[in-house]
C-alpha positions as CSV (number, residue, x, y, z in Angstrom):
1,X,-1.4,-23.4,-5.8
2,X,-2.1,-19.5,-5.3
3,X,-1.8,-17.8,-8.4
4,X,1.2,-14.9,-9.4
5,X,0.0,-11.9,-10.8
6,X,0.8,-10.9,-14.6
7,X,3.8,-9.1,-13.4
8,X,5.2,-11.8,-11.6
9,X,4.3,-14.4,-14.7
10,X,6.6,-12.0,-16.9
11,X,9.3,-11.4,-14.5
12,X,9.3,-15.0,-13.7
13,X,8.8,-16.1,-17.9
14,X,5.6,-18.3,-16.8
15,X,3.0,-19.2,-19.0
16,X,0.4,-16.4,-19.8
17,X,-3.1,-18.9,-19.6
18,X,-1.9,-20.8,-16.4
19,X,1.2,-18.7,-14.8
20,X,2.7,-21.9,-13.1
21,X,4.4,-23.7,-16.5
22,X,7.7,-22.4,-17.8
23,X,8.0,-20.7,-21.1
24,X,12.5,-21.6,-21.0
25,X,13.9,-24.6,-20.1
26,X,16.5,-23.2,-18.1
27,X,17.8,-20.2,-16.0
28,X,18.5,-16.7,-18.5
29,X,22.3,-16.9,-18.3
30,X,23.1,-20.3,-19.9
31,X,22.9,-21.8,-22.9
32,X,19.8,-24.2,-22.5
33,X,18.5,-21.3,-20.9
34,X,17.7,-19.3,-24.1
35,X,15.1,-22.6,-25.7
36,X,11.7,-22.0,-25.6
37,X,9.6,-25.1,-24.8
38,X,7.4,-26.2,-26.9
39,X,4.1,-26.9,-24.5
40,X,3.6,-25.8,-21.2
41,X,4.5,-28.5,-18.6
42,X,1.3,-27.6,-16.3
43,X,-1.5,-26.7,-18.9
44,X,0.0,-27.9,-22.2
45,X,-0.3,-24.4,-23.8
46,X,1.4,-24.4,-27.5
47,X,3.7,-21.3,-26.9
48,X,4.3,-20.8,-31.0
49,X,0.8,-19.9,-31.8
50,X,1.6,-20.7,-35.6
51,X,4.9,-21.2,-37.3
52,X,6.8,-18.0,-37.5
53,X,5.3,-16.7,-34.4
54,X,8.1,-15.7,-32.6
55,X,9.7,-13.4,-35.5
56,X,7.2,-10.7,-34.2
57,X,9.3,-10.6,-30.6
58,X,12.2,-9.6,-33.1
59,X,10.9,-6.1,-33.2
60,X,10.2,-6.0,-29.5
61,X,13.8,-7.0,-29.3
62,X,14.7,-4.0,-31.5
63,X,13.3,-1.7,-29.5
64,X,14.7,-2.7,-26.3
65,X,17.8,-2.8,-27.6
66,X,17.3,1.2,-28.9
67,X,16.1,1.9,-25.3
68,X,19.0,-0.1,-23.8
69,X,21.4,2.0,-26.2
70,X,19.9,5.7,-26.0
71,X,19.9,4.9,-21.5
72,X,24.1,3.8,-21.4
73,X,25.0,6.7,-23.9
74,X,23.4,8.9,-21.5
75,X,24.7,6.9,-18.9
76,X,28.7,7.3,-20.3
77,X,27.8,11.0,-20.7
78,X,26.6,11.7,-17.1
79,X,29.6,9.3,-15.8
80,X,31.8,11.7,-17.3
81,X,32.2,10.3,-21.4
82,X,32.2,13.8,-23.0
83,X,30.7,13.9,-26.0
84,X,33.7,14.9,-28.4
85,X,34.8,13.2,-31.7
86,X,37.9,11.9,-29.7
87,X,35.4,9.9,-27.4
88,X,33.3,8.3,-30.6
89,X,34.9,4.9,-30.1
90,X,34.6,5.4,-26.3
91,X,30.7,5.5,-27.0
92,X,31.0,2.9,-29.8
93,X,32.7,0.6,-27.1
94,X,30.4,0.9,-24.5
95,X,27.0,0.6,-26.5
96,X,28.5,-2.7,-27.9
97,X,29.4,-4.1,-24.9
98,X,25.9,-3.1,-23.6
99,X,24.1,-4.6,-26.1
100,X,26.1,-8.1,-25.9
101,X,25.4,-7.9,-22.4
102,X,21.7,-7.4,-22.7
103,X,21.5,-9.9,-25.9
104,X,20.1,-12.4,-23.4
105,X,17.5,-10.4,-21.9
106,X,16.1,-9.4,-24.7
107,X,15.9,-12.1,-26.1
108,X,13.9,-13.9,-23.5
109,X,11.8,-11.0,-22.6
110,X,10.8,-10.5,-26.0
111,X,9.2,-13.7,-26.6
112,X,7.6,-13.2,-23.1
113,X,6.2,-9.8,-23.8
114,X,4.6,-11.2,-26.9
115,X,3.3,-14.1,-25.1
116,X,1.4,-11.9,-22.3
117,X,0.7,-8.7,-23.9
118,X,0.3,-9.1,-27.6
119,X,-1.2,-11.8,-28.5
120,X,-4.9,-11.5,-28.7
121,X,-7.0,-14.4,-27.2
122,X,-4.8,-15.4,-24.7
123,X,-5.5,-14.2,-21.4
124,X,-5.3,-16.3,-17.8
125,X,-7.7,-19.0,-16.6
126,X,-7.8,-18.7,-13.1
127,X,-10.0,-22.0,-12.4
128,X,-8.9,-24.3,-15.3
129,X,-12.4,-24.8,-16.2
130,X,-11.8,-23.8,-20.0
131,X,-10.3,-27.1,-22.0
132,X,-6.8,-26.8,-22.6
133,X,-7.4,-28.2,-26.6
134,X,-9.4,-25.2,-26.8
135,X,-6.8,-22.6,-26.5
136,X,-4.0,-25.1,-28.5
């Protein structure tokens, strides 16, 4: 099989050492959707590196969802929200509905940012010829 590039590995949430296994067990907008497997189903890579693992992604989280937040008040303003105390809850409104909606997404891009750009050690083997045990 021809390998994705990195890009295409995080867009797609594949696995960072092989690109081919899935890191979710389902499509982003459903609930099985939102579980991480345990092992990857091509090169058996252990996707929580040690328990806790994943709380890190919480901060990446965090700041996507200050990103997300600071990009649809600007949005509400340039659509024509003005920025008055009579519009606060029009603002309030909007960057909660916003941040539900995106609750998925971040969540799942999170983990997968973590997975392929911060974690030190685990890069991509093109030809397989490193053990898998070696990297578990």
């Amino acid at each position: 099989m021809k390998p994705i590039s990195k890009i295409q590995a995080v867009v797609q949430c594949k696995c960072p050492r092989c690109r081919q296994g899935d890191i979710f067990s389902g499509p982003l907008f459903s609930f099985k959707g939102q579980v991480t497997n345990e092992y990857c189903s091509h090169c058996h890579l252990r996707f929580e590196r040690e328990p806790g693992y994943f709380y890190v992604s919480m901060f990446i989280s965090y700041a996507m969802n200050v990103a997300e937040m600071i990009s649809i008040s600007v949005g509400a303003y340039i659509l024509g929200a003005e920025l008055t105390y009579e519009n606060l809850w029009v603002y309030v409104g909007v960057i909660i509905g916003g941040v539900f909606l995106f609750a998925p997404f971040n969540y799942r891009y999170s983990r997968v940012m973590l997975l392929h750009w911060l974690t030190p050690g685990l890069g991509y083997v093109a030809d397989g010829s490193e053990s898998p045990s070696k990297h578990l």
